[in-house]
N, C-alpha and C positions, 0 to 999 in steps of 0.2 A: 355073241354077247347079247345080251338079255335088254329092251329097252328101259330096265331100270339100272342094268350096268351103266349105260351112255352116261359121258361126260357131259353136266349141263353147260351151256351156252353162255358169253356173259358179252352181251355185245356192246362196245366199245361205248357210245354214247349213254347207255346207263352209270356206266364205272367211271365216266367223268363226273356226272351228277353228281353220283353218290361221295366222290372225291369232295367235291366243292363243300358240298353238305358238310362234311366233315370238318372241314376248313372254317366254314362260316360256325359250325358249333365251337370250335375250338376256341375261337375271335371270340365271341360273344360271351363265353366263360371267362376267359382273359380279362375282358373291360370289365364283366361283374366283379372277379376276385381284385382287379385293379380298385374300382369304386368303393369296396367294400373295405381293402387296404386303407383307402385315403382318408386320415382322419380329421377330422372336423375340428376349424378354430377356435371356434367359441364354445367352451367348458366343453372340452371333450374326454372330460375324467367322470367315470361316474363309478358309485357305492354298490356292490351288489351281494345280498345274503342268497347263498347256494341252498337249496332243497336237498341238505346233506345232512344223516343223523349223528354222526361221529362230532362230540361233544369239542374234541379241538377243534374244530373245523368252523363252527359258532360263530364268526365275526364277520366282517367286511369282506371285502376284494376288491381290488380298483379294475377297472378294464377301461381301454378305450373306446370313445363312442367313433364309428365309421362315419364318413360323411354320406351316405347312404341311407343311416338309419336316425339320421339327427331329429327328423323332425317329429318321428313317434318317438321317442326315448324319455321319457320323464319319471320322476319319483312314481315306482307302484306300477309299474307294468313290469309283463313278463317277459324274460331274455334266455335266451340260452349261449352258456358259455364254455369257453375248452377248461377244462382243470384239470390235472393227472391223467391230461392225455384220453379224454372221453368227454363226450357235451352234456354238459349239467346244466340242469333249469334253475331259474333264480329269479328275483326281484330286484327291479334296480329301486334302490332306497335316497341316492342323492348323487348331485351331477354338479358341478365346477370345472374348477381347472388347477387343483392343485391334489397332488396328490404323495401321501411316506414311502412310498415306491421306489428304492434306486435306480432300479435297469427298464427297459422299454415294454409298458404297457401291451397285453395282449389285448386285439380287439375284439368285441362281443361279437358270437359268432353269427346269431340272427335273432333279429324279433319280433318274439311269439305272438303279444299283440299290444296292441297302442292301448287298450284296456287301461284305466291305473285300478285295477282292485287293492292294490294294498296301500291305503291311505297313512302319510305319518301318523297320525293320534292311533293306528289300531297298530301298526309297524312300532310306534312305545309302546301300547299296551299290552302286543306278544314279550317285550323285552323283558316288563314288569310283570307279568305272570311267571317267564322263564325263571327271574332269578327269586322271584319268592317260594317255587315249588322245587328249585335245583334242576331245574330242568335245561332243554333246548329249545332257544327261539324256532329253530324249521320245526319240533314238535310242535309249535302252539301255532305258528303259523298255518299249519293242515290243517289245523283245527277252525282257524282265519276264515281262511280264503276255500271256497271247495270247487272242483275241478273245474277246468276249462270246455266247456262247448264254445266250438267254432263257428255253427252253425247258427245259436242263438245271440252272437254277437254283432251279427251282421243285421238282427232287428233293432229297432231304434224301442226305446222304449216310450210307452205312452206319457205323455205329460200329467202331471198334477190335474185334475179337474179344482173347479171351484169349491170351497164349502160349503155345504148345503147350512141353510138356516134349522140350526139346534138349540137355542133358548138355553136355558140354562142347563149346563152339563153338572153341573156340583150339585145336585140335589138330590139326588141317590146317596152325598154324603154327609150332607146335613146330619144325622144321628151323631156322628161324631163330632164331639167340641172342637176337640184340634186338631181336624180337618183342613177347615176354613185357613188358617195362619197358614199352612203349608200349602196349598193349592194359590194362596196370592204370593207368598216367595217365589214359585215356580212363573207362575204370570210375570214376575219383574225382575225374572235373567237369571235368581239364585240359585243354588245348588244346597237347598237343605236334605234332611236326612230322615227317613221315619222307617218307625216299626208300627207296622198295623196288626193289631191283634182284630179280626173280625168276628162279629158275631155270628149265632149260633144263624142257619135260614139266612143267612147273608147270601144275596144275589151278586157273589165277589167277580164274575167275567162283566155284568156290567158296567161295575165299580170303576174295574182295569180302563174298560173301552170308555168310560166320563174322563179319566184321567188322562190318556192318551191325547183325546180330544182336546181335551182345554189347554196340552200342550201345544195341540198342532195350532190350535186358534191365537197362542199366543208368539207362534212364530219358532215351536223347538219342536225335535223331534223326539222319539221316544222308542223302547225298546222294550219288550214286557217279553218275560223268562217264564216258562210254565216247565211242569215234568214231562209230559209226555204230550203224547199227537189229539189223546182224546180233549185234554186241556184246551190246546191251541186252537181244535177247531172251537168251544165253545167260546172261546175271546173273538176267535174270525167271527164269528154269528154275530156275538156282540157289537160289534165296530161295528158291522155290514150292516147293522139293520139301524144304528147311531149314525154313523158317517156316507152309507153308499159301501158299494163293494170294490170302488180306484183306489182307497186313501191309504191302505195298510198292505203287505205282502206278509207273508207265512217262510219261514226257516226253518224246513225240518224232513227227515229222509222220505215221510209218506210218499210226495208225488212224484219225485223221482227227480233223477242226477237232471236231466235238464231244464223243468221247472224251477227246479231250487237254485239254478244258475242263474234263469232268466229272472228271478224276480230279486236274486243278489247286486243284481248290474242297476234293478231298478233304481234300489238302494244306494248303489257307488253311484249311478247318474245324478240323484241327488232329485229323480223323479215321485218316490216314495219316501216318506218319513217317517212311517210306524210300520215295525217292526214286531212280530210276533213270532215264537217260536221255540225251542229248547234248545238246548247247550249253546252250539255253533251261534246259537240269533245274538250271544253278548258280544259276542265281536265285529257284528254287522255296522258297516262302514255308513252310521248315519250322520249326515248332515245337521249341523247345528240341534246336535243333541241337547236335550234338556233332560229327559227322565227316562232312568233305567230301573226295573221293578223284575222282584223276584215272588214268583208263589209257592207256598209251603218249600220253602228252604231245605226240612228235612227230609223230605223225598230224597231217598237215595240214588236215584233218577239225575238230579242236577249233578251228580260226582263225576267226572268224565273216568273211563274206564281205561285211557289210553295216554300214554306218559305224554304232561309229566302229571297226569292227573287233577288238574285243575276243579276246585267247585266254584258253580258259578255266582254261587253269593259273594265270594271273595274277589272273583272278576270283576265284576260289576260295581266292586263297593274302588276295585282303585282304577277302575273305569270313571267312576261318580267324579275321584277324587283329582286325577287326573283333569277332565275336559269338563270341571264345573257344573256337570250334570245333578238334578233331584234324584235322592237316593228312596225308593221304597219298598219296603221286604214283609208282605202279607203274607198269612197265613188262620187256620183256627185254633190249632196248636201252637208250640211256641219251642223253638230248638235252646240249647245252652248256648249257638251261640248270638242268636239276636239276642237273648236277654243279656250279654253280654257286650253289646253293643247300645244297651239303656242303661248298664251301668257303667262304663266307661264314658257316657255319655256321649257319644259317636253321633246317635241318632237318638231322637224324642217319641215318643208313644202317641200314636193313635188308636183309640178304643172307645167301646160303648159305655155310658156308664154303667154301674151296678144293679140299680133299679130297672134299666133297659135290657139289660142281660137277662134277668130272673123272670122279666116277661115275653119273651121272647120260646124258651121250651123249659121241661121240665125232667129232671132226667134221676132215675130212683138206680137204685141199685137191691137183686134176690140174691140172699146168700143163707148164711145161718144166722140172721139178726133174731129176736125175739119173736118181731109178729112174723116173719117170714116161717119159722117153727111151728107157731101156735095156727096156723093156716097147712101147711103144707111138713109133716116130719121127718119127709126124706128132702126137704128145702138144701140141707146141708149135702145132699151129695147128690139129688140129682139135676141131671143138664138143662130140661127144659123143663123146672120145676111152674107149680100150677102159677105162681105170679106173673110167668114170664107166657103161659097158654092164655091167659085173662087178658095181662095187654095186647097179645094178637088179636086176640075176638074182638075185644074194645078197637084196635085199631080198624081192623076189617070192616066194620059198620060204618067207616069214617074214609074208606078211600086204603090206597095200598102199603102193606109193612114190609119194612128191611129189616134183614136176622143177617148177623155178618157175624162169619166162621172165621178164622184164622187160616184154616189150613183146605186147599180143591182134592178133590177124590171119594173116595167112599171112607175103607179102612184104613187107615195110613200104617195103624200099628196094631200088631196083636199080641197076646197076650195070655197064655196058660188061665183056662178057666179058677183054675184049683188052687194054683199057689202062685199065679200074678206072675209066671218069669216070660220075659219077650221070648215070643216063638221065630226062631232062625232058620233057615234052609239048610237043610243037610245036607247039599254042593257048595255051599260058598260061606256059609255062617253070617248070611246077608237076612235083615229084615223080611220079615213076609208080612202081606197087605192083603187086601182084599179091593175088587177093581168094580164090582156091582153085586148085587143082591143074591145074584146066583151062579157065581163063577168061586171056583175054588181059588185059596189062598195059593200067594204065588210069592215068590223074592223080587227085591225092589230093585236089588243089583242083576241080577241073571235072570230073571224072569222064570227061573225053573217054579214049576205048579205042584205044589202039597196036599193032593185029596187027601192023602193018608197021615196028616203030618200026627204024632203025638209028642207030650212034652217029655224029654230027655230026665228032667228032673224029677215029677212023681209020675208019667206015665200016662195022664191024664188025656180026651184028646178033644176037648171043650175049650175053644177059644172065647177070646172076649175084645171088646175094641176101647182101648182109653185114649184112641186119640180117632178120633172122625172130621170126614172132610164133608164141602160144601153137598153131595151127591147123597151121600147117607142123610144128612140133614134135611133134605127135603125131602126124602122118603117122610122120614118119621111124622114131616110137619103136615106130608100130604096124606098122613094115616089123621092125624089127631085133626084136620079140616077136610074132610075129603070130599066138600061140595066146592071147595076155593083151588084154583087154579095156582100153583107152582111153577116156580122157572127158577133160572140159576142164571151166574153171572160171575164169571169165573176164568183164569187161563185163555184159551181160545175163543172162546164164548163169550165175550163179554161184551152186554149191553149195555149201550149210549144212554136210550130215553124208554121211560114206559110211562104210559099212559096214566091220569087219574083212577081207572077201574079199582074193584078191589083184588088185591093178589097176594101173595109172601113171593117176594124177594130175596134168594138166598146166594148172597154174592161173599166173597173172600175180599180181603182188603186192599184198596186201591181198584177196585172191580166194580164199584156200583154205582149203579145207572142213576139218573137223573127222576125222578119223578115228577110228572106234571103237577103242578103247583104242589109237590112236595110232598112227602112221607105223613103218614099220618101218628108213627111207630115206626121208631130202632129198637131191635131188639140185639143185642152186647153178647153171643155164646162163648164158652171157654174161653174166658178173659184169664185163665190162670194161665194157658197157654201162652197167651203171647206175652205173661210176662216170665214167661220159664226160660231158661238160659244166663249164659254168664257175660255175653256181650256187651259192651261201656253205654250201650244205648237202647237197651232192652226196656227199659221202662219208658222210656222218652219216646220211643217207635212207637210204643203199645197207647202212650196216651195222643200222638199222635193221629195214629189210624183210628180210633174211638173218637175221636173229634172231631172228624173228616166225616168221617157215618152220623156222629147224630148231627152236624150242621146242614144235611139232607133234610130235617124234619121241619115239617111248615110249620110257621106262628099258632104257638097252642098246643101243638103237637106232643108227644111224654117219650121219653127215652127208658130201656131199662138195660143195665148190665148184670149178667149172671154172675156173682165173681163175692170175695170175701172184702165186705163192707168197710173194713176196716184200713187196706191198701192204700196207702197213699195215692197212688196213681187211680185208683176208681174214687176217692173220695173229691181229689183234683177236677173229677171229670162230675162229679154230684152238683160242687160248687163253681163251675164252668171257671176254672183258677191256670192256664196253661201256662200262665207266669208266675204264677208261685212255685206252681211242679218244678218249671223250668230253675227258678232262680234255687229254689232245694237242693237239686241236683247240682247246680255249680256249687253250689258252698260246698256236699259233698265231695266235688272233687276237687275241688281248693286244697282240702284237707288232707286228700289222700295226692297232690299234684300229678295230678291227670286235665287232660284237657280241657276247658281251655285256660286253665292256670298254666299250664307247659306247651311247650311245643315240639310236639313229635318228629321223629323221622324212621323209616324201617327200612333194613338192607335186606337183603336178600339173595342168595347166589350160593356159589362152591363157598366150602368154608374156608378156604384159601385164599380166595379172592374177595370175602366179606372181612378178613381179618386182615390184609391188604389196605381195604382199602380204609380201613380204621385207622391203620396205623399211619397210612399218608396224608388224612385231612388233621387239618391246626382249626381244630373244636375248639371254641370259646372256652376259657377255665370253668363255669357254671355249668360243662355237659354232662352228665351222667350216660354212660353207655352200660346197657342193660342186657342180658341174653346168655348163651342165645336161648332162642323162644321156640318155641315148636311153629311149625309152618304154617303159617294159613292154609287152610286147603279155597280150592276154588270157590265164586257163589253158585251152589247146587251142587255140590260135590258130598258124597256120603257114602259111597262105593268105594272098591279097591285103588288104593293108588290115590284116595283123599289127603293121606297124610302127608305127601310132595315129596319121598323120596329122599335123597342126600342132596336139602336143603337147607344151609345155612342161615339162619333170622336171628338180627341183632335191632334192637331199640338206641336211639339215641334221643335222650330227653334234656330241654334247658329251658329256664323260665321264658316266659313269652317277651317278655324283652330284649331279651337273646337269640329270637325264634330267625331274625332276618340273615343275623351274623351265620349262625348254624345253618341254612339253605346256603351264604356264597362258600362258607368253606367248603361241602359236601360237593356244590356245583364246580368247584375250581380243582377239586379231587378226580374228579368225574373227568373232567378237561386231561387233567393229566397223565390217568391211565387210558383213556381213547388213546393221547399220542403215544401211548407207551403199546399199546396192544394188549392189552392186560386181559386177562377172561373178564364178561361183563359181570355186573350184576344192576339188581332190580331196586330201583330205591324210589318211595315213595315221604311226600313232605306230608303230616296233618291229613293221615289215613282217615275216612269216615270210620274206621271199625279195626282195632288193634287185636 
């Protein structure tokens, strides 16, 4: 035998040890699963919402509290519990001693941690988002609460420092008349409401951080919504250099899962009380809230992507209305639906006056007007006609100009020199582009390369570009200045701040950078573009994103858009009018009852199961169901397999008074085929884009 045959040895006095051990673990489990058994006297019923997306599932659960866990157990911390026979995470939401329950209470299995992140006022306000978009309270609760670190729990958060001595904070809004009224409401506990229309060169992050301030000085806290992360940091800048860098935290995926955790807790401790950040920041559990404020609203940015879709203007507005918070919804532009909330009279108007406006910038528009003709003959067709080469030089002598493109890339589209037809790939009958100045055209879907392409229809093999991006653009600009330095600002690339120097700026929209003490020239290209399409908010986007570019130019500064003079939407933008635009278009769609005269809803799924579940929801009499419709395709979708396939899309339309009744029946629809098992489908309430 081999000494790795030999039988090992197990001498006696080890295998009592190891006995006992065993004994003493066994004991020790026994009295924990006994203690953990034993449930506690006093209120030991508590409420708990499960982290479960199955729409029956939506409501309470009673469980008993252990006398074990009694003393962390309170509304808003996390628990985990048995249900169907597996441990599901949850919120306990309320704790007594009575409970609908016939038979004997299961007790919670453990808790996660003594935490309360889910405070009652934001636990109603997931309820009340649920049921105005048809949705699921654990869907909006995700949206709530975001993930737990263990590890960042165990630090205490820093306390409150003092306020530094700030003098007067409201003087940055002085310009505006009925300012003043609302900023002492907010001083004396109220909860009013405004729409800010800001001016053109309005320094609106330090606006945000006066107003933050003068809440925190008055004893409330405050929330302030921005689109994205470039936003947020310039409000951070703002406060930090206003208030110190303790008094406010940031909400938003930049820094990462456990930054965002620890400065959430700051929040729930009730150590911080300004709030800054996007989407997620409306539901931050702040303390003696006073003021919740949104920027540019229509960014499609604030629309959450992720069911049940919630925007956060609508959050925030029954957040406002809810916990008696000041309502404010700035921007330079003006969406259909704040103006729709000054004429329902919701909230009251802040703004410049008229005479203040017109001094402020100056903004022309080149097209085929008369003198634009009698100057320049090709004015009417070409892109960067000489009025629009005059205000660059003019700007350039004066510090740096912004040219905003619509569209990043070089050629986006081509086009048969001869007879104008779009040049396709002869593998996939996919768009061909062009990606730089000297790479041959290629398909936008398969990337296959066409040196040889010619046109199928006369033969011809002379391309041409009628739609160019930001990349081609500064070629050209960098041919017609070629002593002045060019840069871009675009997709990947996109720049924060540049300097006073002088330069052209050629950014795509929502892309452009900051300029040290401001623009000195916008220049507006293919404005026909962004109002080309059939989209419900194609014009409203377009005077958007041109409002946003020229409110970059400094005091005195000239704006010019390339585009046909006559447009509503450029002339809107000549007489700086975002609420007239705005209010235009509601009438418009009054007339044609579109939103926000209606209130929308969109099914989506197998056509089986959309026509299901039409048939099972009790629509108010006044619903109009419309369809089906062709499918949305994705956003950036335009390739194979855009058009979604054997996708079912049905419209259900009812006047806006009918808009809450039509979200519960939908929601209570939805309830019912979860418990039914039914195939899902995708329903969205008061879609941004139908």
């Amino acid at each position: 035998m081999r000494p790795s045959d030999e039988p090992a040895l197990e001498l006696p006095g080890l295998v009592r040890d190891r006995a006992a051990e065993g004994r003493a673990k066994a004991a020790h489990t026994r009295a924990r699963n006994l203690a953990e058994a034993e449930i506690v006297d006093e209120d030991p019923v508590v409420g708990v919402v499960l982290d479960l997306t199955p729409a029956h599932l939506d409501r309470e659960f009673d469980y008993a509290v252990p006398a074990a866990m009694s003393d962390g157990v309170r509304p808003g911390v996390r628990v985990k519990v048995r249900f169907a026979g597996q441990d599901v995470d949850g919120f306990v939401v309320r704790r007594g001693d009575s409970t609908s329950h016939d038979g004997a209470l299961a007790p919670l299995r453990r808790l996660v941690s003594a935490e309360q992140v889910l405070t009652p006022a934001v636990r109603e306000l997931c309820d009340a988002v649920a049921a105005r978009y048809a949705g699921t309270a654990a869907d909006v609760r995700r949206l709530a609460v975001p993930p737990r670190h263990a590890g960042v729990e165990k630090v205490p958060s820093a306390p409150e420092p003092a306020l530094p001595a700030v003098g007067d904070l409201l003087t940055a809004w002085a310009p505006y008349p009925a300012a003043g009224a609302f900023w002492a409401h907010v001083a004396a506990g109220d909860g009013p409401r405004a729409v800010w229309a800001a001016g053109p060169g309005e320094d609106w992050p330090a606006l945000l951080a006066a107003a933050a301030a003068h809440a925190l000085v008055a004893g409330r806290g405050s929330i302030l919504c921005l689109p994205d992360h470039r936003d947020v940091a310039r409000v951070d800048s703002a406060l930090t250099t206003l208030l110190g860098p303790d008094h406010h935290v940031t909400l938003h995926a930049e820094p990462g899962p456990a930054r965002r955790y620890q400065d959430f807790l700051a929040v729930a401790r009730g150590t911080r009380r300004i709030v800054v950040g996007t989407r997620s920041a409306a539901f931050a559990p702040v303390h003696d809230l006073g003021l919740v404020a949104i920027w540019d609203d229509g960014d499609e940015l604030h629309a959450e992507p992720r069911a049940p879709y919630p925007h956060v203007r609508d959050v925030l507005a029954l957040r406002s209305e809810r916990e008696g918070a000041a309502y404010l919804l700035g921007s330079f532009g003006r969406s259909v639906e704040a103006d729709q909330l000054l004429r329902r009279r919701w909230a009251h108007e802040i703004a410049l006056p008229r005479e203040t406006l017109r001094s402020r910038v100056l903004v022309g528009v080149s097209g085929a007007s008369e003198h634009a003709l009698r100057r320049d003959r090709f004015a009417h067709s070409a892109r960067i006609p000489t009025e629009a080469r005059d205000a660059v030089r003019w700007g350039l002598e004066r510090g740096p100009v912004l040219v905003q493109t619509p569209r990043a890339g070089y050629a986006l589209r081509l086009a048969c020199e001869r007879c104008r037809e779009p040049a396709r790939c002869s593998a996939c009958t996919g768009p061909l582009s062009l990606t730089g100045p000297s790479t041959p055209p290629q398909c936008r879907w398969c990337a296959t390369p066409e040196p040889d392409w010619s046109c199928p229809e006369c033969g011809a093999r002379g391309l041409r570009a009628p739609v160019l991006g930001d990349a081609r653009t500064a070629d050209e600009l960098g041919r017609m200045f070629p002593k002045v330095p060019v840069v871009t600002s675009s997709r990947d690339r996109i720049r924060d701040r540049i300097d006073a120097a002088s330069r052209i700026v050629v950014a795509t929209p929502g892309a452009e950078p900051v300029a040290e003490g401001g623009f000195a020239v916008v220049v507006l290209l293919d404005t026909w573009l962004a109002l080309a399409g059939d989209r419900l908010r194609q014009a409203e986007e377009a005077v958007r994103r041109w409002s946003n570019a020229v409110a970059l130019v400094r005091p005195g500064g000239r704006a010019l858009a390339v585009g046909d003079p006559g447009h509503p939407a450029l002339q809107a933008l000549v007489r700086w009018d975002p609420g007239g635009f705005a209010a235009r278009e509601a009438s418009e769609r009054w007339e044609a009852r579109l939103p926000p005269a209606a209130r929308i809803a969109t099914v989506s799924g197998a056509p089986g199961a959309v026509d299901d579940l039409l048939t099972l929801v009790d629509l108010p009499s006044s619903a109009e169901v419309l369809g089906p419709l062709p499918p949305a395709a994705p956003r950036g979708a335009g390739g194979p397999g855009a058009d979604g396939g054997d996708v079912h899309r049905m419209l259900v339309r009812v006047p806006t008074a009918d808009g809450q009744a039509m979200a519960e029946a939908l929601q209570e629809a939805l309830r019912l085929r979860s418990a039914r098992r039914l195939d899902p489908v995708r329903l969205q309430v008061d879609p941004p884009q139908i």
